[in-house]
N, C-alpha and C positions, 0 to 999 in steps of 0.2 A: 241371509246376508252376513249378518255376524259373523257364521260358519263359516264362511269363506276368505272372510276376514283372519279369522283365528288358524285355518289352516294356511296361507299365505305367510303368515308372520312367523308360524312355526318353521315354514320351508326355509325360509330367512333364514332362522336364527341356525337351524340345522346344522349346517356346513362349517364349524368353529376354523376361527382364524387361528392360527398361531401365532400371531401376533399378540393376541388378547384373552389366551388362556393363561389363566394365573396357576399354576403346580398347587395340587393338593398333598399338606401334610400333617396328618390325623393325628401325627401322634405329638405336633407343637401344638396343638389346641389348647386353651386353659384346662376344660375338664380332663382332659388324657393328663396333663401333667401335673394336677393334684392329683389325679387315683394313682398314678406311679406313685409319688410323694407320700402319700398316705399307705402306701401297700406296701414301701420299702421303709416306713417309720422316720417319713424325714419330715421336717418343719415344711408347711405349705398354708397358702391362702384358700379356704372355703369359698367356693364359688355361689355358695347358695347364701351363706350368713356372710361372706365377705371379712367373718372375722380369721387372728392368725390362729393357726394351731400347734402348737407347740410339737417338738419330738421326741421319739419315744423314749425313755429312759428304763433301764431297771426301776422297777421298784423297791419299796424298803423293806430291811429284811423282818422275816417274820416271828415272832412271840412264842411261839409253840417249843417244846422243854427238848425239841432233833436238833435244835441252830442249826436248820437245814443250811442256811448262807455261809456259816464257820466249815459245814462239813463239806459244802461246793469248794468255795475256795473263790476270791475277788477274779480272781486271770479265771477261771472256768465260766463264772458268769459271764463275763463279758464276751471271751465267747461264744460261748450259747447264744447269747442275746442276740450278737451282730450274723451270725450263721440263721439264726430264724428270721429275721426281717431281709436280708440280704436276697431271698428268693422271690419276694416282690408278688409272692402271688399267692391270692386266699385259698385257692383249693389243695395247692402245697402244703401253706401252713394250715390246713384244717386235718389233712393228712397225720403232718407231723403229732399233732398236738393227739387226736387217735392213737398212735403206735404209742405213745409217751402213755397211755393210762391203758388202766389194766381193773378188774376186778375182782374179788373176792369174794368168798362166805361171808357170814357175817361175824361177828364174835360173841362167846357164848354170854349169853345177860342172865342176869337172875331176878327174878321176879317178872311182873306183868310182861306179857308179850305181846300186848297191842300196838305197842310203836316201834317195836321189833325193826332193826334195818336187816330188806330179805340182801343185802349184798355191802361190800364195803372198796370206794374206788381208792388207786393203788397209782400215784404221780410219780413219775422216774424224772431224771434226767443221766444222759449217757456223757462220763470222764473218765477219757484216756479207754476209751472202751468198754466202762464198764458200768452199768446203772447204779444211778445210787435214787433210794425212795425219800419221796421231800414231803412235804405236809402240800394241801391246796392252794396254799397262800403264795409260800414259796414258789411254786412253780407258777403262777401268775404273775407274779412281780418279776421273776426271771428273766420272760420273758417279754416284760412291759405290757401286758394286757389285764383284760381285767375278769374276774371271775365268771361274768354271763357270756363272754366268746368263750372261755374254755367248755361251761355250758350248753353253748350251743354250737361247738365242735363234738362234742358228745350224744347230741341230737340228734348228729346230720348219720351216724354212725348205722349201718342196717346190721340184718339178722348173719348176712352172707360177707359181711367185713369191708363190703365197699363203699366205699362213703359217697352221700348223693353230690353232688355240683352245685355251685353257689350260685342262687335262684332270683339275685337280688336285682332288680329293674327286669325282670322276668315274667312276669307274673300276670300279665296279660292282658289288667283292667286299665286298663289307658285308652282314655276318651278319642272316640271315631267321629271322622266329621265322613259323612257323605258325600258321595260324587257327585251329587245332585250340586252342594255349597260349593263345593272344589271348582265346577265348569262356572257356579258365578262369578268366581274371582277370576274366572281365564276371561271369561266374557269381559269382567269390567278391564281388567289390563289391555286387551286385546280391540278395546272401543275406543282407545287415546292413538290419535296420528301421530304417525313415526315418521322422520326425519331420517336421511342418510347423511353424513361428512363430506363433502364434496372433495377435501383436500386427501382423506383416511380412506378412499373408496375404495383402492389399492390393496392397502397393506389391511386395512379392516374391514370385508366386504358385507360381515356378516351382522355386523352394530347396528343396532340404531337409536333413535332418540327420540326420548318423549319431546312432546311440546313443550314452549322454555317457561307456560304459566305454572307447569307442575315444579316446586320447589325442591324437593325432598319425598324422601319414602313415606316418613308423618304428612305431609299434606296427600300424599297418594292415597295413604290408608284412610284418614277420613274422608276425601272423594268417595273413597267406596263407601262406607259406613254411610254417609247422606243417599249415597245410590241406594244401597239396601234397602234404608227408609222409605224411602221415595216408590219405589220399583216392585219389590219386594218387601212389603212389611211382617210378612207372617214369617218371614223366613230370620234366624238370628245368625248376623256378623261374627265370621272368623275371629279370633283374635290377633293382635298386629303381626304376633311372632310368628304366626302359621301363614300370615298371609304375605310376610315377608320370604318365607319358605319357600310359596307356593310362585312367588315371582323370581326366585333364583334357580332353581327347579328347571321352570318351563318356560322361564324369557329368559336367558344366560346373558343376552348377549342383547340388551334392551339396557338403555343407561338413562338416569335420571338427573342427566347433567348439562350444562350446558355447554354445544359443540367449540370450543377455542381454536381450533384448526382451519374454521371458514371465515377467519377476518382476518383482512391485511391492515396495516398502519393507517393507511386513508380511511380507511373504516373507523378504525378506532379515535383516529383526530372527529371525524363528524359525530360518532354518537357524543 
């Protein structure tokens, strides 16, 4: 019975009105528009700490007896600086920051040679065409970043000169919910009587409406989570954000509102 239910309601929803599709755009979303932000070194809001983050600057120049910043020049910082952030993309700049270092032997030491370095790395930056070598510092401040990204652009670097791909939110261990909990949430949405618009049957054919006791998606979600208990106790509740997912997903076109299209003014004088 269920099943027949859930497959009805899917048939319903099927057929999207154009009326009541809303345009998808991926890339005005908050997170798309802090990683832009963040990727091209501009001031953005943290969606996860909500706090602000400031943008990138040069850093200050560095200490070392090259005045590698006197031997750049103020106009060449700037920009280098604004040409590396301006590409907006980490596997560019992991790229860049690669071709920019180089290695060497080591230099000859006298005495002990157990902490001997077997190599010695070699930081350019290219003006007017032509590399000039900066100490480590310098070329992290340069650029506005900090010495563990140069690090770990150095890392990412293979045997064959290709550098790997940025692996970040990649990685794979991201917690699975079963199919099994997936069809409880279909079940428990799919067990609330639906309602059609009597005025919207037209232009909205494919809507429909919870009953008008359900409040809100929070009162929907704990429905379920008492169902769970109740119903299923050995079994543990989605959490809201997935089971929010999982009803925009697979009821699009299911509203938790209540219908204002099927009262006339008389209606409204008597309630």
């Amino acid at each position: 019975m269920i099943h027949e239910r859930m497959s009805s309601i899917a048939s319903d929803m099927s057929s999207p009105s154009q009326a009541n599709i809303r345009p998808c755009n991926p890339q005005a979303w908050k997170k798309a528009v802090a990683k832009l932000k963040h990727d091209t070194g501009q001031e953005y809001v943290s969606i996860y700490s909500g706090k602000q983050v400031s943008a990138k600057q040069p850093g200050p120049p560095c200490t070392c007896k090259k005045k590698c910043y006197d031997t750049i020049g103020k106009d060449n910082i700037i920009e280098i600086f604004g040409h590396y952030w301006a590409s907006g993309d980490w596997n560019l700049q992991t790229v860049y920051l690669q071709k920019h270092t180089s290695t060497a032997g080591p230099r000859k030491h006298i005495g002990s040679t157990s902490k001997q370095r077997t190599c010695v790395r070699l930081y350019t930056v290219t003006v007017d065409g032509k590399p000039i070598n900066i100490c480590k510092k310098a070329f992290a401040n340069v650029h506005g970043i900090s010495l563990g990204r140069v690090d770990g652009a150095l890392k990412k670097m293979t045997s064959t000169g290709m550098p790997l791909p940025d692996l970040r939110g990649k990685h794979g261990g991201h917690p699975h919910i079963s199919e099994a909990r997936i069809r409880l949430v279909q079940t428990h949405i799919s067990n609330f009587p639906t309602v059609s618009s009597q005025y919207s049957s037209k232009t909205m054919p494919s809507v429909k409406y919870l009953e008008p006791n359900i409040k809100n998606k929070k009162h929907l979600y704990n429905l379920y989570k008492e169902w769970i208990q109740d119903k299923y106790p050995e079994e543990e509740p989605v959490s809201n954000h997935f089971y929010l997912d999982i009803l925009r997903r697979d009821f699009k076109y299911l509203k938790i509102s209540k219908i204002r299209k099927d009262t006339c003014n008389s209606c409204d004088c008597h309630n």
